[in-house]
Residue, then its C-alpha position, 0 to 999 in steps of 0.5 A: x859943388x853941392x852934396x847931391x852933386x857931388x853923391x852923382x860923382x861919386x856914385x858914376x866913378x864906382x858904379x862898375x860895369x854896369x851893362x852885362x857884355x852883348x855890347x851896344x853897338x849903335x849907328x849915328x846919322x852922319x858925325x858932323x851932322x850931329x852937331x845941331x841940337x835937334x830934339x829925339x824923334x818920338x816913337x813908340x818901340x815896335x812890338x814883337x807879334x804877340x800871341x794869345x793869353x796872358x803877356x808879360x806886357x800885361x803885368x806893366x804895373x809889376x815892375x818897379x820904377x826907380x826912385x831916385x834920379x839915375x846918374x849918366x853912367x847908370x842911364x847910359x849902362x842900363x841902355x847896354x843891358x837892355x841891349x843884351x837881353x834883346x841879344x840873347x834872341x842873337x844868341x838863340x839863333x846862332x846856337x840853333x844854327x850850330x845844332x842844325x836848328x831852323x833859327x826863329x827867323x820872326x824872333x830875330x827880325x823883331x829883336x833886330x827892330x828893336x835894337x833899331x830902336x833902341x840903340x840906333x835911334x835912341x841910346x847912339x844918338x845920345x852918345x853922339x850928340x851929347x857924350x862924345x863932344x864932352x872928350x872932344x872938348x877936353x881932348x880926352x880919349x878921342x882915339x877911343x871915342x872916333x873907334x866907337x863912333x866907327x862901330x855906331x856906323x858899322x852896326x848900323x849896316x850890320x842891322x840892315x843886312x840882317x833885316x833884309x835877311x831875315x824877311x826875305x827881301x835880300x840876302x841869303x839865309x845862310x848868312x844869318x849867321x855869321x852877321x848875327x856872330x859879328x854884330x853880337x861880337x863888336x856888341x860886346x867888345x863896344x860896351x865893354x870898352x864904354x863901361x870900363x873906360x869912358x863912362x867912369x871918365x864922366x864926372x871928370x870931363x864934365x863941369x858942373x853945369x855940363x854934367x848936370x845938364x846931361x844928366x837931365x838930357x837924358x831923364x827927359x830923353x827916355x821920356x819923350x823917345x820911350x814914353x810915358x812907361x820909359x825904361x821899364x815899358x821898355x822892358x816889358x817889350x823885351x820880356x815879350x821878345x823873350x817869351x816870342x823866342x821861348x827864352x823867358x826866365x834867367x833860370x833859362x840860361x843855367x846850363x845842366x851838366x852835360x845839356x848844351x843850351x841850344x840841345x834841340x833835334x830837328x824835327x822831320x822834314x823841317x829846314x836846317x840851318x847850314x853846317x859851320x865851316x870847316x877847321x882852317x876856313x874864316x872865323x868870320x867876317x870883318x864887321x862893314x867888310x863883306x867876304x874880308x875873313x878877321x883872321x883864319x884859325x892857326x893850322x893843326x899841328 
């Protein structure tokens, strides 16, 4: 094993958790038919609508590019964080909801297009078609790798209701809500379990030339599915999102002693969003199972 190979496992075995929780919930074409090693679709990630003056999308040349060569892990993780940043637009909407706040319906079709990009048709396919079959091959966490490639399956349905929701061709608006809560929820969840316990396991299921072989798998694959920019065009996307949902800056998300996060007053007239259920109502509903409730909370003593 060479030193610079031997430097990747090292650095894929400590590299921690890498993504911050939203889990990345991803939704694969069928798992047998993942089988054949057809190339990723090009595709250019969709734009949320932008407005006029200076973007975030114009100050591409700002972010910095990795200098070195990112391990599996690190690739992989970084996609999960991606995915976090768009979910905060999740967040945003939920805790309007809560606050009797129209939730910005046009912010969450453009982050959920988004995620349809980026983590169903890009980050899943990957981890179906090249991460998966390395455990499988060596008999290693199957258990664990047929729950997350359920979940692909079900956040894939998840994205579709809140699609439909959110323009208006199906679903009511009232369920924007509880399948945003669901899909962030198993998110979360997801890619807690894929950095804590399958990712490290990288270096270990891999020989030589299959870790090596998926590691440039994945160089070249944010190349032809993200284009020329890559991840960081990537990013510049997401900042957009952020600043179409008036969320941009981590300063943003510092709560002020006393001021929730989502303190917004509905304006006169303006629509609000239904009240939550009452104490001793569903928590919420079973992700791919509408109307199933996951649990009741315990009654009041």
């Amino acid at each position: 094993m060479s030193e610079n190979q031997s430097s990747y496992r090292r650095r894929d075995l400590v590299a921690g958790v890498g993504a911050a929780g939203a889990a990345l919930i991803l939704s694969p074409t069928a798992w047998a038919a993942q089988k054949s090693k057809t190339a990723l679709p090009r595709g250019t990630p969709p734009a949320p609508p932008q407005e006029q003056g200076t973007t975030p999308s114009q100050q591409l040349g700002n972010i910095p590019t990795p200098k070195a060569i990112m391990t599996p892990m690190e690739d992989l993780a970084s996609q999960h964080a991606l995915a976090s940043r768009i979910l905060l637009v999740y967040e945003l909407a939920m805790a309007k909801e809560l606050g009797a706040v129209q939730p910005p319906m046009k912010a969450v079709a453009s982050a959920a297009n988004m995620l349809r990009f980026a983590v169903d048709d890009f980050h899943v396919k990957l981890e179906e078609e090249y991460l998966f079959p390395l455990f499988q091959k060596a008999g290693k966490m199957t258990d664990l790798v047929n729950t997350l490639h359920q979940q692909h399956l079900v956040a894939r349905q998840l994205t579709d209701a809140i699609l439909k929701t959110t323009s208006g061709t199906g679903g009511q608006p009232e369920a924007l809500s509880p399948l945003l809560m669901d899909y962030s929820r198993m998110m979360l969840a997801h890619t807690a379990y894929e950095e804590t316990l399958l990712y490290p396991q990288i270096a270990a299921v891999a020989g030589d030339g299959e870790y090596n072989k998926l590691q440039q798998t994945l160089l070249e694959a944010n190349k032809q599915q993200l284009g020329p920019a890559g991840f960081a065009g990537m990013l510049v996307k997401v900042a957009d999102l952020e600043k179409m949902a008036g969320i941009t800056g981590l300063a943003k998300f510092t709560p002020k002693p006393g001021v929730p996060l989502a303190a917004e007053t509905p304006k006169p007239g303006a629509p609000t969003a239904s009240q939550p259920p009452m104490p001793g109502g569903p928590v919420a509903q079973e992700p791919g199972k509408p109307g199933a409730p996951i649990t009741q909370e315990p009654p009041q003593p």
